[in-house]
mmCIF file of the C-alpha atoms, coordinates in Angstrom:
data_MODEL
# 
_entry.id   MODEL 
# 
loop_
_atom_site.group_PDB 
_atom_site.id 
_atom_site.type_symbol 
_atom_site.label_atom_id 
_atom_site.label_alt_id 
_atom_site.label_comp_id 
_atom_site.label_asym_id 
_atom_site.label_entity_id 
_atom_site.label_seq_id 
_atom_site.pdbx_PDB_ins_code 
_atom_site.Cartn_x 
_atom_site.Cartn_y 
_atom_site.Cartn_z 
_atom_site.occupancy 
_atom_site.B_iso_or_equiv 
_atom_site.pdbx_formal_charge 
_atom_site.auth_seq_id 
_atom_site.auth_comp_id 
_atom_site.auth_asym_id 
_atom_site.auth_atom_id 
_atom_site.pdbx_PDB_model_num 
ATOM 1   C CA . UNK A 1 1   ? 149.397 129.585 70.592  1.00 0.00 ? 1   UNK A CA 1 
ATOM 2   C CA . UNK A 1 2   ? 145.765 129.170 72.245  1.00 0.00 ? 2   UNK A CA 1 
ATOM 3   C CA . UNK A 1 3   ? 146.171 127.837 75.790  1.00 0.00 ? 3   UNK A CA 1 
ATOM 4   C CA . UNK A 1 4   ? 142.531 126.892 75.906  1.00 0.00 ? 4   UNK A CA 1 
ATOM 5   C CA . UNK A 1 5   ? 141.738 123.758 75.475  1.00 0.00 ? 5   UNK A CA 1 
ATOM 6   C CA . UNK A 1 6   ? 139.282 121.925 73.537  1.00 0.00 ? 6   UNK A CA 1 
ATOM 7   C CA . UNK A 1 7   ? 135.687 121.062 74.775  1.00 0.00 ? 7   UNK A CA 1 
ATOM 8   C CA . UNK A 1 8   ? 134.290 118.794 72.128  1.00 0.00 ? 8   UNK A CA 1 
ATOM 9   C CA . UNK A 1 9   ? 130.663 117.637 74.229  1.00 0.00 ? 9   UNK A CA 1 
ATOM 10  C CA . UNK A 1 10  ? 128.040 116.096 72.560  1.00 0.00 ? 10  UNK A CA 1 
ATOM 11  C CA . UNK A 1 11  ? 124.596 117.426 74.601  1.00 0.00 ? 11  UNK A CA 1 
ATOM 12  C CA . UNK A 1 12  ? 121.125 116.441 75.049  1.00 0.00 ? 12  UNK A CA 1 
ATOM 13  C CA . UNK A 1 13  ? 118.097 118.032 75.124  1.00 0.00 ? 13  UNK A CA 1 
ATOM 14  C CA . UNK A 1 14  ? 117.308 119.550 78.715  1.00 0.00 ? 14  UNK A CA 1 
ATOM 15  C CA . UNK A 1 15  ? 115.453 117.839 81.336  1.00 0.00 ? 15  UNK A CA 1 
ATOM 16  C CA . UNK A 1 16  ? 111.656 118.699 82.774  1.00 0.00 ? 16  UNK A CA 1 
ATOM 17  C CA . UNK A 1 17  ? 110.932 119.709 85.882  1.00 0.00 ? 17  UNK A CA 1 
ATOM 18  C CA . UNK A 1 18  ? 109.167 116.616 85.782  1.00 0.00 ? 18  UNK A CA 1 
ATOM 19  C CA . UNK A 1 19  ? 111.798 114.263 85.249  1.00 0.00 ? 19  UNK A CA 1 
ATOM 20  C CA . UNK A 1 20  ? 114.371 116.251 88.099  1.00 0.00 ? 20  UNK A CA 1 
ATOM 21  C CA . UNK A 1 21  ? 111.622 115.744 90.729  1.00 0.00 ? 21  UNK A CA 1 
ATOM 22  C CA . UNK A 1 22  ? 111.007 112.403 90.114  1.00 0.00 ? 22  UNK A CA 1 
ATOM 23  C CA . UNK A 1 23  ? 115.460 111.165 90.552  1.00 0.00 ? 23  UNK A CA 1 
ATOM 24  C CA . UNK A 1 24  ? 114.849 113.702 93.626  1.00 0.00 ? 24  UNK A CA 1 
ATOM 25  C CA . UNK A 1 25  ? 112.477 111.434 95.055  1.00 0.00 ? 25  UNK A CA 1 
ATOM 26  C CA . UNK A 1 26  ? 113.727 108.314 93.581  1.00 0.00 ? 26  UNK A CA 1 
ATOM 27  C CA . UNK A 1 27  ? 117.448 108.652 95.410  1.00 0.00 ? 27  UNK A CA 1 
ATOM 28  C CA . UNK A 1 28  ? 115.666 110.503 98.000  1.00 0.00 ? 28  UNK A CA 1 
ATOM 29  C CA . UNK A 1 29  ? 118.008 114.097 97.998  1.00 0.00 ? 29  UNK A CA 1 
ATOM 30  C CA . UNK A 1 30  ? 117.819 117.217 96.623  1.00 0.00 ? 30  UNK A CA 1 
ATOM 31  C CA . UNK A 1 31  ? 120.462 117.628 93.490  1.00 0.00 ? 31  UNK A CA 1 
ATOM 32  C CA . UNK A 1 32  ? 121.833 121.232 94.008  1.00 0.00 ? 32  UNK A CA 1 
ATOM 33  C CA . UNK A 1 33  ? 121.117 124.048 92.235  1.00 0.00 ? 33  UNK A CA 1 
ATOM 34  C CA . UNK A 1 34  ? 123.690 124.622 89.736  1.00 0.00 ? 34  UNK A CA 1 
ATOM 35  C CA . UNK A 1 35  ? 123.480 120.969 88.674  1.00 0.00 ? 35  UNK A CA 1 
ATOM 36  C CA . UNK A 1 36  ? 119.011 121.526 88.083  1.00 0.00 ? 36  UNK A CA 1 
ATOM 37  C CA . UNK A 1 37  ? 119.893 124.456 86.091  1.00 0.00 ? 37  UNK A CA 1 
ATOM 38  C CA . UNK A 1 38  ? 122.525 122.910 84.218  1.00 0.00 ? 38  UNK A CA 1 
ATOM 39  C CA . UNK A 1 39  ? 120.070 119.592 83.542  1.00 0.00 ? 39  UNK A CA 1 
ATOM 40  C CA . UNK A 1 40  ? 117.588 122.034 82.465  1.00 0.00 ? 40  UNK A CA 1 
ATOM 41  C CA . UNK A 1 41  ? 119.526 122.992 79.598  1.00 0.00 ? 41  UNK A CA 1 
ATOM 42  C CA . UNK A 1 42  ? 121.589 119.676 78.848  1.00 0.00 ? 42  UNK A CA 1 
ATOM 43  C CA . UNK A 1 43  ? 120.217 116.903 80.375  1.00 0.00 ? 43  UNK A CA 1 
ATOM 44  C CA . UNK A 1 44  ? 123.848 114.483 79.549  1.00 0.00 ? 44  UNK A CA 1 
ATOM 45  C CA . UNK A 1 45  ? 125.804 113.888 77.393  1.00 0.00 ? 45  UNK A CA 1 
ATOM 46  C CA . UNK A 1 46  ? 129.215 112.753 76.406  1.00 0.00 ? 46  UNK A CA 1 
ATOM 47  C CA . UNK A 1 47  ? 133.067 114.121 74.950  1.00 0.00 ? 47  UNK A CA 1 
ATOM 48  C CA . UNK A 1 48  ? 135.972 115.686 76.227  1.00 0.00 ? 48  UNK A CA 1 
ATOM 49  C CA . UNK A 1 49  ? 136.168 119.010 78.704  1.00 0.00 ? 49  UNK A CA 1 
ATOM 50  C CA . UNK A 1 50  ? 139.748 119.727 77.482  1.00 0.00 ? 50  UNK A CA 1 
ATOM 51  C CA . UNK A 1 51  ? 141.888 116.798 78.479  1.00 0.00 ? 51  UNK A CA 1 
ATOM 52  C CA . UNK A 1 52  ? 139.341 115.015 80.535  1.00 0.00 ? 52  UNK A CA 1 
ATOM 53  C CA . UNK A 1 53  ? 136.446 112.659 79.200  1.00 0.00 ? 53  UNK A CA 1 
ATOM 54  C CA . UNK A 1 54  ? 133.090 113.182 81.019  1.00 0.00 ? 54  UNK A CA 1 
ATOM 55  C CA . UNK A 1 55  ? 130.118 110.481 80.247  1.00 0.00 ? 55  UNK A CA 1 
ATOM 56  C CA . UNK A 1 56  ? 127.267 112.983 81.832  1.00 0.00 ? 56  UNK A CA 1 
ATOM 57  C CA . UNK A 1 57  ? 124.432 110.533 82.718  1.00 0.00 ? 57  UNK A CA 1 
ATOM 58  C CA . UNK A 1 58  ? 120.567 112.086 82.080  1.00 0.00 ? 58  UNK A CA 1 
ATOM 59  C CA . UNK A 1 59  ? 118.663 112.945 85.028  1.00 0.00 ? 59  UNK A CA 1 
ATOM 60  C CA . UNK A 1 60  ? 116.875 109.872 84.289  1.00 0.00 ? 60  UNK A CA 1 
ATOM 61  C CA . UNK A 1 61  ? 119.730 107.269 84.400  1.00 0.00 ? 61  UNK A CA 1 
ATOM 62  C CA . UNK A 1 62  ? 120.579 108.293 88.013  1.00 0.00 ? 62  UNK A CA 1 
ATOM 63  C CA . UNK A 1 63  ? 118.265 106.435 90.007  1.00 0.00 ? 63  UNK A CA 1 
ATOM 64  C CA . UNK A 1 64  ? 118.696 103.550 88.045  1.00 0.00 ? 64  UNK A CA 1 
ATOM 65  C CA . UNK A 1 65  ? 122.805 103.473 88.059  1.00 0.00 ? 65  UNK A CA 1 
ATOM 66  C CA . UNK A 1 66  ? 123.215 104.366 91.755  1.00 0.00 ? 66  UNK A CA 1 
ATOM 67  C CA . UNK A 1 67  ? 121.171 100.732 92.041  1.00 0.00 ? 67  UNK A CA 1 
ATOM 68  C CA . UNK A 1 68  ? 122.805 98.917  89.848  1.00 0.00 ? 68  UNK A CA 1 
ATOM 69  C CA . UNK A 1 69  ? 126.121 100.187 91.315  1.00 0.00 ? 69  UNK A CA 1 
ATOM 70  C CA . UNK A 1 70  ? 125.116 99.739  95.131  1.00 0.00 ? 70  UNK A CA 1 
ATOM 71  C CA . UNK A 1 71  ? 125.799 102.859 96.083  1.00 0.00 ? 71  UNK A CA 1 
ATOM 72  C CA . UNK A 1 72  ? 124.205 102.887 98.873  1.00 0.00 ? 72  UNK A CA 1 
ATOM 73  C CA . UNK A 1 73  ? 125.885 99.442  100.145 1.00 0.00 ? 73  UNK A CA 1 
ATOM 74  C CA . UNK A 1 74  ? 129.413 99.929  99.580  1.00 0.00 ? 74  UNK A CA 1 
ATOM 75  C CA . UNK A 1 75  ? 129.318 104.116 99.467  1.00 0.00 ? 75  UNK A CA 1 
ATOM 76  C CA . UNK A 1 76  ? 126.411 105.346 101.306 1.00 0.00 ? 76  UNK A CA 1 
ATOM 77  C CA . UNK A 1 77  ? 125.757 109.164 100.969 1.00 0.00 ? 77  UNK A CA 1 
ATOM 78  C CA . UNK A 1 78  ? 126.927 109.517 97.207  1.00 0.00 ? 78  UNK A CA 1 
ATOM 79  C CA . UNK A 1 79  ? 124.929 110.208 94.452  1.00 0.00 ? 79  UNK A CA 1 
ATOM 80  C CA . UNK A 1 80  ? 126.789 108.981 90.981  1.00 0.00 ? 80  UNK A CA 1 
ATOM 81  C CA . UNK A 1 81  ? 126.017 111.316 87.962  1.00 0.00 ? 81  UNK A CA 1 
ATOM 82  C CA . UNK A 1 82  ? 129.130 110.819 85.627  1.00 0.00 ? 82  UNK A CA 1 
ATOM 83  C CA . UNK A 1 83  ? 131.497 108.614 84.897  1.00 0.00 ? 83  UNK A CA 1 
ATOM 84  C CA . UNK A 1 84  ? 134.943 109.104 83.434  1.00 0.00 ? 84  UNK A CA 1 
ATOM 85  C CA . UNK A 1 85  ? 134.367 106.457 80.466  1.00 0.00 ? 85  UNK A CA 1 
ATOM 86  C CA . UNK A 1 86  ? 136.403 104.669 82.168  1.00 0.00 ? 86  UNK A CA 1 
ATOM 87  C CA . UNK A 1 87  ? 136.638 102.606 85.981  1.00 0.00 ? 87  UNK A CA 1 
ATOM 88  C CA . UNK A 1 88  ? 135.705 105.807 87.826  1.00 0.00 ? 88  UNK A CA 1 
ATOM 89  C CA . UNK A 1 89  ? 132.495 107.802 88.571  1.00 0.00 ? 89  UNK A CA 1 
ATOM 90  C CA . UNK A 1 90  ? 131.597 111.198 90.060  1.00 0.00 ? 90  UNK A CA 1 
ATOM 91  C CA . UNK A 1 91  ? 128.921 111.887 92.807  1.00 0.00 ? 91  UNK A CA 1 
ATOM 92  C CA . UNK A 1 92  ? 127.836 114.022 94.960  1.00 0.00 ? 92  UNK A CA 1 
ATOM 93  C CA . UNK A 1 93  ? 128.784 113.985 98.312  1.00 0.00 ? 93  UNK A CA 1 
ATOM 94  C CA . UNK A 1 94  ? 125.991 114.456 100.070 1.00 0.00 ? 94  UNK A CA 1 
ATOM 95  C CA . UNK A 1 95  ? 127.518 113.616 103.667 1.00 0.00 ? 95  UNK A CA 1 
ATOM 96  C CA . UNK A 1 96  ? 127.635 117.560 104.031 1.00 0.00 ? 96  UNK A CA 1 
ATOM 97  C CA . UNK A 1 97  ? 125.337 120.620 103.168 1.00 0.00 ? 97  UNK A CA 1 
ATOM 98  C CA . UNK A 1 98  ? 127.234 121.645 100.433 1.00 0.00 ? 98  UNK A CA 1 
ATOM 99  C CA . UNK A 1 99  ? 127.259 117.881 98.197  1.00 0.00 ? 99  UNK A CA 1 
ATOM 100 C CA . UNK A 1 100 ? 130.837 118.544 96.881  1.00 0.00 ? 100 UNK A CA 1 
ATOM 101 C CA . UNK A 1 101 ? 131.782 116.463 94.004  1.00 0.00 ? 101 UNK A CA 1 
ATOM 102 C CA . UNK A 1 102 ? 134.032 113.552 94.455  1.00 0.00 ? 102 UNK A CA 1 
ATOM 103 C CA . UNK A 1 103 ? 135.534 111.041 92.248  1.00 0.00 ? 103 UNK A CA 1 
ATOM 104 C CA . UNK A 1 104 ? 135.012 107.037 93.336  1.00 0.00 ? 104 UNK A CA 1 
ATOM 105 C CA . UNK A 1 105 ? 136.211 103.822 91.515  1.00 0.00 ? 105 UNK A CA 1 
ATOM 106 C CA . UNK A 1 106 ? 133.490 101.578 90.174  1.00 0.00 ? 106 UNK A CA 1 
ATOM 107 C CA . UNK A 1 107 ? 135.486 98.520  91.366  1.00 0.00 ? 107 UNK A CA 1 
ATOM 108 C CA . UNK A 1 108 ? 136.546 98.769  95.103  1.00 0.00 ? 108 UNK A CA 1 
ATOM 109 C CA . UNK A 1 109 ? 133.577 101.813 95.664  1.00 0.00 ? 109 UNK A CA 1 
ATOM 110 C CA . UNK A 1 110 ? 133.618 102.852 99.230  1.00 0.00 ? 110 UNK A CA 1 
ATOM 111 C CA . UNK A 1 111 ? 133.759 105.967 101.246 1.00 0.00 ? 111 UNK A CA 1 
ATOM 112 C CA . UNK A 1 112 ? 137.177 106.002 101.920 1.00 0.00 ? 112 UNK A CA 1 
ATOM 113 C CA . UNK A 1 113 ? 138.448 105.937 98.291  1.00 0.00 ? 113 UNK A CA 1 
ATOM 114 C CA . UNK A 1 114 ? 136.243 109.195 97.482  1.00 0.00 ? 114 UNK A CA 1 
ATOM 115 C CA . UNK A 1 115 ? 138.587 111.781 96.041  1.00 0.00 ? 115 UNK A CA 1 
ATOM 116 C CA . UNK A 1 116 ? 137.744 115.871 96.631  1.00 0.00 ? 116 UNK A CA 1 
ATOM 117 C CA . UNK A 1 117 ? 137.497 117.218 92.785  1.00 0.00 ? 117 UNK A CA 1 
ATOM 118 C CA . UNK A 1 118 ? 135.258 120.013 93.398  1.00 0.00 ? 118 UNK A CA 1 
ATOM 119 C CA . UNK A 1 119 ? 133.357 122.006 95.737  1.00 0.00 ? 119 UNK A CA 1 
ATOM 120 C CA . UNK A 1 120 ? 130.101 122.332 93.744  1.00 0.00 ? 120 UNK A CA 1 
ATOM 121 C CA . UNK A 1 121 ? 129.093 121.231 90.333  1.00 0.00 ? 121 UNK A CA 1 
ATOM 122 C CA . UNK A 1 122 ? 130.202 124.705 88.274  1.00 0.00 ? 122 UNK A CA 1 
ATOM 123 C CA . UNK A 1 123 ? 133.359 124.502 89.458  1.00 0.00 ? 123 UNK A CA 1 
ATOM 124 C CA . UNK A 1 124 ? 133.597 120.751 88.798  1.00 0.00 ? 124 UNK A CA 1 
ATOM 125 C CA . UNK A 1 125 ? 132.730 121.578 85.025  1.00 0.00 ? 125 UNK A CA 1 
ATOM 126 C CA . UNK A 1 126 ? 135.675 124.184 85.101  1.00 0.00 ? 126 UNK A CA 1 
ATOM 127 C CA . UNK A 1 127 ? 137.773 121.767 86.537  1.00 0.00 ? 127 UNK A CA 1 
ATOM 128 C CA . UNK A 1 128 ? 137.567 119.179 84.090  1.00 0.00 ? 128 UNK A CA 1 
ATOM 129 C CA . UNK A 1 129 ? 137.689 121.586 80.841  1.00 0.00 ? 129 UNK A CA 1 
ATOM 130 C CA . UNK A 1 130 ? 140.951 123.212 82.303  1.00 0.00 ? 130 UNK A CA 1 
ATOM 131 C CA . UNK A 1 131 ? 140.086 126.197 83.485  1.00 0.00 ? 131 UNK A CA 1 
ATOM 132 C CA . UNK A 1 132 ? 141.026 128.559 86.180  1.00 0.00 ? 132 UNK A CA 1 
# 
């Protein structure tokens, strides 16, 4: 038996440099690296990473969620860029150099209920399709 599991994500077309630059200066920080190249490619999208359902917002949608969420009010020095589908969203932590990824409930969103999931946004990806 296959102990892969399934990745069954719907992309979208990749982002401009254009459109990046513009949520850079919008939420005033620098998305990292990994996560430009990725957006450059796949700018969002939705479906499962093996067990786990990612809603991948567009480079576009950023600005506008972290406002509509608050972050900066109830979680300053997050970045949301995904959500689970569900009650919880994923940011980057950009409280240190590195801007780990964390996991934060929409309802009750503060600093303290950040969760480690990954220390970067590869590894984040791995993380959520299961592997190694």
């Amino acid at each position: 038996m296959d102990s892969k599991l399934p990745i069954e994500f719907n992309t979208n077309s990749g982002a401009t440099e254009e459109a990046i630059s513009s949520a850079e200066v919008e939420i005033n920080f620098t998305l990292p690296e990994e996560y430009k190249t990725f957006v450059r490619r796949t700018n969002g999208g939705d479906g499962f990473l093996g067990e786990n359902y990612l809603i991948l917002w567009t480079v576009e949608e950023i600005p506008t969620f972290n406002k509509e969420y608050q972050v900066n009010e109830y979680a300053p020095g997050l970045i949301l860029f995904a959500s689970t589908g569900g009650g919880e969203a994923y940011a980057f932590d950009t409280r240190t150099a590195t801007s780990p990824v964390v996991q934060v409930p929409f309802i009750g969103m503060d600093l303290t209920s950040a969760k480690p999931v990954a220390a970067g946004f590869a590894e984040f990806l791995a993380k959520l399709a299961g592997c190694p």
